[in-house]
C-alpha positions in Angstrom: 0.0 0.0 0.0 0.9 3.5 -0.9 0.0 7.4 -0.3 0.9 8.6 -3.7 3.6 11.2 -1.7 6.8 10.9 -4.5 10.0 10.1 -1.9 12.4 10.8 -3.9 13.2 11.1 -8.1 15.8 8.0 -9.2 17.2 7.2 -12.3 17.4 4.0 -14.8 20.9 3.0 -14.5 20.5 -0.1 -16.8 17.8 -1.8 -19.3 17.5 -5.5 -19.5 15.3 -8.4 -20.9 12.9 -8.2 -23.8 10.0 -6.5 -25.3 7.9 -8.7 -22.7 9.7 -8.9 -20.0 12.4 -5.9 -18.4 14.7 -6.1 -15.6 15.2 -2.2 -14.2 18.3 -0.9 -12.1 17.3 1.8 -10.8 19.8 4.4 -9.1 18.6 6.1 -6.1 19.5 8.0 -2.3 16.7 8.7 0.0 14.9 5.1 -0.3 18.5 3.4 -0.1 18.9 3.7 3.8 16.0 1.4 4.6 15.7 -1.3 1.8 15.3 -4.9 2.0 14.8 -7.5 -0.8 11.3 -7.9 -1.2 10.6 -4.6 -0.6 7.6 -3.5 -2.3 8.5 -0.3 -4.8 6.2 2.0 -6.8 8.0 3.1 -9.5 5.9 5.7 -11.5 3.2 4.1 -9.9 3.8 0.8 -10.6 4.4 -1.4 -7.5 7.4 -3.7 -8.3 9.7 -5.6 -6.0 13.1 -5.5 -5.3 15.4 -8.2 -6.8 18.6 -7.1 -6.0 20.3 -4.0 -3.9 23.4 -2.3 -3.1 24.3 1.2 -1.8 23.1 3.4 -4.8 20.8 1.2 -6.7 18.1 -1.5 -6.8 16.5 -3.8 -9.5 13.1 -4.8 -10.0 11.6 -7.5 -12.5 8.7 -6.3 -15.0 6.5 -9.2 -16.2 4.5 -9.0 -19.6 0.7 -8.2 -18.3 2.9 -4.6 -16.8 4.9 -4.6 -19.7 1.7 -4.5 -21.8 -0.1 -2.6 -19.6 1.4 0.4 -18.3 3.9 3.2 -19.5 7.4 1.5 -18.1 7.7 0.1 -21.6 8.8 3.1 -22.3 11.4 4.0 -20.0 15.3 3.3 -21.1 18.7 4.0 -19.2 18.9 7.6 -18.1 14.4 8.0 -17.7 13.7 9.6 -14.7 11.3 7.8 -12.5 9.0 8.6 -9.4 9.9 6.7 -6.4 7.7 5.6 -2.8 8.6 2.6 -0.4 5.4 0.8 0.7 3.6 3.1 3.2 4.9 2.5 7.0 1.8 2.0 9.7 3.5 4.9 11.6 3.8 7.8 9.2 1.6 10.5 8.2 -0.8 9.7 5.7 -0.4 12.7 3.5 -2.2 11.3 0.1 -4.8 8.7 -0.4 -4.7 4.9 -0.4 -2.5 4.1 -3.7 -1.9 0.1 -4.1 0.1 0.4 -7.0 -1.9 -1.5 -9.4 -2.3 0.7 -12.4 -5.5 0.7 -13.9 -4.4 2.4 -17.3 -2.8 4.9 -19.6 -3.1 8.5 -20.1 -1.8 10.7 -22.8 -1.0 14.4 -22.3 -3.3 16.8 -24.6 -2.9 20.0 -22.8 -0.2 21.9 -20.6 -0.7 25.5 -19.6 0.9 27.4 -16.5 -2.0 29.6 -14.8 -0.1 31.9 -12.5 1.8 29.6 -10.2 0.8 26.5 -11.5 0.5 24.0 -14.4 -2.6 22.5 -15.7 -2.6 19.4 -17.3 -5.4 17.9 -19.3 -5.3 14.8 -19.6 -7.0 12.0 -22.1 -7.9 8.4 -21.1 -10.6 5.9 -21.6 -14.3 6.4 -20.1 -13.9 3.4 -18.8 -11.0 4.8 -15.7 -13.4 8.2 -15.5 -16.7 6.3 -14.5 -14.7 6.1 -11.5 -13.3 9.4 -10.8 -15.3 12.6 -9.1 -15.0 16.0 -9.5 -12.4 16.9 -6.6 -11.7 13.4 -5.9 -8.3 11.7 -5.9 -6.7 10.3 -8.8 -2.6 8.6 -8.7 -0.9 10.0 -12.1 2.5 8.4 -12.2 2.3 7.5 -8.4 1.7 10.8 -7.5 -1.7 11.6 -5.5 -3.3 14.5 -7.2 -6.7 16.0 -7.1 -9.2 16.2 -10.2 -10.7 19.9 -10.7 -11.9 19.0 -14.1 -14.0 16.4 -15.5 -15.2 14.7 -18.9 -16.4 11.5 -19.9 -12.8 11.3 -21.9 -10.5 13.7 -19.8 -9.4 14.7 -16.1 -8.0 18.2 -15.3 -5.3 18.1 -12.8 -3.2 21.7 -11.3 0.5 20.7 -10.7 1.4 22.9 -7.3 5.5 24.0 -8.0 7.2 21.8 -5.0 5.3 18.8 -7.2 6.6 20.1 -10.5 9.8 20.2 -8.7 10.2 17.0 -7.0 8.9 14.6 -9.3 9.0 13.7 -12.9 5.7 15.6 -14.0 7.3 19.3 -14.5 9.4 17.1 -17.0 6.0 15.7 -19.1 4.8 17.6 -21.9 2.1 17.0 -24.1 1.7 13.8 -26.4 3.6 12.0 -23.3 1.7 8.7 -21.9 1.4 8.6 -18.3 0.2 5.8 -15.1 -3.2 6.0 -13.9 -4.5 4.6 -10.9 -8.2 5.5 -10.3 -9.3 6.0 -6.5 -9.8 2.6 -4.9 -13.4 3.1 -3.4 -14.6 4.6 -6.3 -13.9 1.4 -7.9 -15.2 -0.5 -5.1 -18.4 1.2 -5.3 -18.5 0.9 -9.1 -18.7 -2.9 -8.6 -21.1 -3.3 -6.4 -22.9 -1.0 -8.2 -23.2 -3.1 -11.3 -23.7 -6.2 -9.2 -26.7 -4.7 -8.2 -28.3 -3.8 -11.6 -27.0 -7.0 -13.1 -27.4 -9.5 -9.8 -26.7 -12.6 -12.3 -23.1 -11.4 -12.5 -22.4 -11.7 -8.9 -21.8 -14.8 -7.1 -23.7 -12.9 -4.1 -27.3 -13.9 -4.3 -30.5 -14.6 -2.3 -30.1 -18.2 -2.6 -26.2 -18.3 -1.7 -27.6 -16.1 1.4 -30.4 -18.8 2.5 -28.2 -21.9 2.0 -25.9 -19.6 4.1 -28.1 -19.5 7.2 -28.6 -15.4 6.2 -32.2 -15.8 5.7 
């Protein structure tokens, strides 16, 4: 589990494996001084485990379904990368809960400063916004953000400067694919939802409840 706070920004050191398959070594500082392997990773908001560790760097296995699925096909020695260890049970939770499962891809079809900060609009498939609320919390890349704008096809997000700063978002521009992770009640809600209008699609019915001693 994860907060969507970036620790730290690291650095692809070295690009193994195959189209379906990617081994990552991955420089970094901060997240160095307490890492174990095993340790779950997100790394642009993809939670990944590590393989191997020594003093400045850390590797981390991609299978084909993430390969497939999410933007780290794209990343090659020298991409910048956002970086969180697994949320500890006694820190501040400072974002929302983030478990590193991307649910899809976004591309970049808008970037605009306003003042102090930069708006991104972003493009993705109606499918990931059914889930998402005005003002709610989405995970872009790992990084817990709020939605102030939204259509069936596109989320609006306002990029603060100590976020443009300390992750790899200030670097994005527009036609550049990024991680989404839509907010984990909404999708709880969605599915329970649509077991409701379609019961036949859940395994929870009225006759599973009576031979269950719930009636």
């Amino acid at each position: 589990m994860f907060t969507g706070i970036i620790e730290e920004i690291g650095t692809i050191k070295s690009v193994q494996g195959s189209k379906d398959a990617i081994v990552f070594t991955i420089g970094a500082k901060k997240i160095m001084n307490d890492i174990s392997l095993g340790d779950s990773i997100a790394v642009n908001g993809v939670c990944l485990t590590v393989t191997e560790y020594n003093s400045a760097t850390f590797s981390v296995d991609v299978m084909p379904e993430t390969v497939k699925s999410t933007s780290l096909n794209q990343l090659k020695q020298g991409s910048m990368v956002n970086l969180e260890r697994a949320m500890a049970a006694n820190g501040r939770f400072g974002g929302h809960f983030v478990s590193g499962h991307v649910d899809g891809i976004a591309k970049i079809i808008k970037k605009q400063r306003v003042s102090n900060a930069v708006y991104y609009e972003l493009q993705l498939s109606e499918e990931l916004t059914e889930t998402l609320i005005h003002k709610g919390s989405i995970t872009i890349d790992g990084i817990s953000l709020t939605i102030f704008g939204l259509e069936k096809d596109k989320v609006m997000i306002s990029i603060i400067p100590h976020t443009l700063t300390e992750t790899i978002l200030g670097t994005k521009d527009v036609g550049d694919i990024v991680n989404i992770e839509c907010d984990m009640i909404g999708k709880y809600i969605k599915k329970f939802l649509n077991q409701q209008v379609n019961p036949k699609s859940s395994s929870l019915s009225k006759s599973f409840l009576e031979e269950n001693g719930f009636y």
